[in-house]
C-alpha positions, 0 to 999 in steps of 0.5 A: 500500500503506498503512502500518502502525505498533503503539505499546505502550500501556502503556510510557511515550511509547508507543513504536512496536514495529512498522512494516511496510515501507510504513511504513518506505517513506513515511517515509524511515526503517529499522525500527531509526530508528523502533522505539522511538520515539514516532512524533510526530517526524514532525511536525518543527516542524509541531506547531501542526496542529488534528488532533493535538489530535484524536489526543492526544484520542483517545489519551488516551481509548481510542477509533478516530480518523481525522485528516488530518496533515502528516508529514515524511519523514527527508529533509525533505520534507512528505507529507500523512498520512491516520492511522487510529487503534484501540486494541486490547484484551485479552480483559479490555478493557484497551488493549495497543496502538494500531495506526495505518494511515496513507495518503500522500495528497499526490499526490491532494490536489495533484490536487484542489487543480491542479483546483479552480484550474483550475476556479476559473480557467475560471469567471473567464475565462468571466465576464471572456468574458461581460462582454466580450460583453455590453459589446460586443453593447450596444455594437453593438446601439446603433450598429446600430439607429441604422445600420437608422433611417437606412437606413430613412429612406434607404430612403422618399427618393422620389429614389431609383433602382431599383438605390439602392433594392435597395441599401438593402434590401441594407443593411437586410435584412444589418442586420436579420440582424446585429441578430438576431446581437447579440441572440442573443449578448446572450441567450447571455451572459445565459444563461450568467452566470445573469442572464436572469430568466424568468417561469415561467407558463401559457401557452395554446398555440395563441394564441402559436402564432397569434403565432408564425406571423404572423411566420414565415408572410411568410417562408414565402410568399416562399419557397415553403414550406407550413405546416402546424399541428396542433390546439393546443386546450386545451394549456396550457405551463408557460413564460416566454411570451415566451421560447418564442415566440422559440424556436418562431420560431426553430425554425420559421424554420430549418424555412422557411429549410433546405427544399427549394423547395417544401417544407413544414414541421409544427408538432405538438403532444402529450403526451409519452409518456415524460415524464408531464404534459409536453407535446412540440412537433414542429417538422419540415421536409422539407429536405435533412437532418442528416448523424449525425456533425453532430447533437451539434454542432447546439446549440453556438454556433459551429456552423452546421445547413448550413455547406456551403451558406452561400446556402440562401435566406439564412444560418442560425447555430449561436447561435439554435440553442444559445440555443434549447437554454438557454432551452428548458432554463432552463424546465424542459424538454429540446429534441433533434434527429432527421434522415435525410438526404434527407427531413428534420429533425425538432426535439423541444421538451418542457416541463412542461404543465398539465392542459387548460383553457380560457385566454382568448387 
């Protein structure tokens, strides 16, 4: 409930003739204590405040003000007053009154403030968690490079046995996936702190998906999966190149690696319908599906597409997926996930596009 307080302007201090029991409520004080009294005693010793320059101005002048006060109530403690100021007039225009609505806004403003704390506390540690994964992650990538080049010294030594050299291949092939961990680590810290700078350009679509398809294909064959491409003739994205091709490398892989034996996995291409001049990839599979309750879950880092089964022809992670969704969204564009379970997945790329033209590849 606000307060409410009516000075006479015509006597002299403008003494205060009525205050409503919210009045009397927020202050402290009994209508007896401040009927009389010009109401500025609430100020106490706080009376260096900017606003009140605002309120003697418009005293003085006759006009509305609406100022932010800080007020004390009868046992000391500080409340902040949010005053409207109006005068009121007689039939012949002279002032007779000024009414003041006062709202005690303490509580809000200390809510605002304990939430921008915390805000600005979040955001700190989420820098510190940044810069500590991006020093970490060079750091391993480093020692992991130099741990694959040996590896794959080791691996051309001719004096090897059959068992030492699948060792070797063990050592690389868990090697390789750590690396593409680190890298997507160091993508996602980039990401998020804002430092990952993209090339927005166009980009003829069918020539990148040629590029994208001679690295996913081996692992295709090795695992008994068909590919499938639609035609891609003429469709120009707008995108930075390099980063839509590791998304669609790493959607596609996931369509291979999440299938059943002998599955297939499409690769589509339109414009899309509810976004006008965009264009959407499809990229499906015929695995086993995506329980609904896990959906939302699918592009957060920490999440895995089939967490159950850590041995479906190799390991997948929720981090390729989440910096899947940032870059996706970082030029321009939206990515979403559809699936039924015991038929497949079906995962939404849409970017903005170009009208079609003929791009060397």
């Amino acid at each position: 409930m606000s307060g409410v307080s009516v000075a006479d302007a015509n006597a002299p201090d403008l003494p205060l003739v009525y205050v409503n029991p919210a009045f009397q409520s927020m202050t402290g004080y009994e209508a007896d204590e401040l009927l009389g009294r010009n109401c500025r005693f609430l100020q106490g010793h706080d009376t260096d405040q900017e606003a009140l320059a605002v309120v003697r101005a418009a005293l003085r002048e006759g006009r509305e003000a609406s100022v932010l006060l800080r007020n004390y109530r009868k046992d000391g403690t500080l409340f902040m007053n949010q005053l409207r100021l109006a005068p009121v007039r007689d039939r012949t225009g002279r002032i007779t009154h000024f009414v003041g609505i006062q709202q005690d806004v303490t509580r809000e403003l200390q809510t605002q403030a304990d939430l921008l704390k915390a805000k600005e506390e979040a955001e700190q540690a989420n820098r510190a968690k940044s810069e500590f994964l991006s020093l970490m992650s060079h750091e391993l990538h480093t020692a992991m490079n130099a741990i694959l080049g040996f590896a794959q010294l080791l691996e051309q030594d001719v004096s090897l046995g059959e068992a030492q050299r699948e060792n070797v291949h063990e050592i690389l092939l868990g090697g390789e996936h750590l690396l593409k961990l680190i890298n997507e680590v160091l993508d996602l810290t980039r990401l998020e702190s804002g430092q990952l700078e993209l090339q927005i350009e166009p980009v003829a679509l069918e020539p990148l998906v040629r590029d994208c398809l001679a690295l996913v294909e081996p692992l295709g064959r090795h695992l008994g999966i068909g590919l499938h491409v639609g035609s891609m003739s003429g469709l120009v994205l707008l995108a930075d190149r390099g980063r839509l091709k590791q998304v669609l490398v790493n959607l596609l892989s996931n369509a291979i690696r999440y299938n059943r034996p002998k599955g297939r996995v499409s690769l589509e291409a339109s414009h899309a319908r509810d976004a006008p001049g965009a264009i959407r990839l499809e990229v499906s599979d015929t695995g086993p599906g995506i329980q609904p309750a896990r959906l939302n879950e699918l592009f957060q880092s920490v999440t895995r597409r089939n967490a159950d089964d850590l041995d479906l022809h190799g390991e997948g992670d929720g981090i390729a997926l989440a910096v899947c969704r940032r870059l996706t969204e970082a030029m321009g564009g939206r990515i979403g996930v559809a699936s039924v379970v015991g038929e497949g997945s079906r995962f939404l790329i849409e970017l903005p596009g170009m009208e079609s033209v003929t791009m060397d590849p």
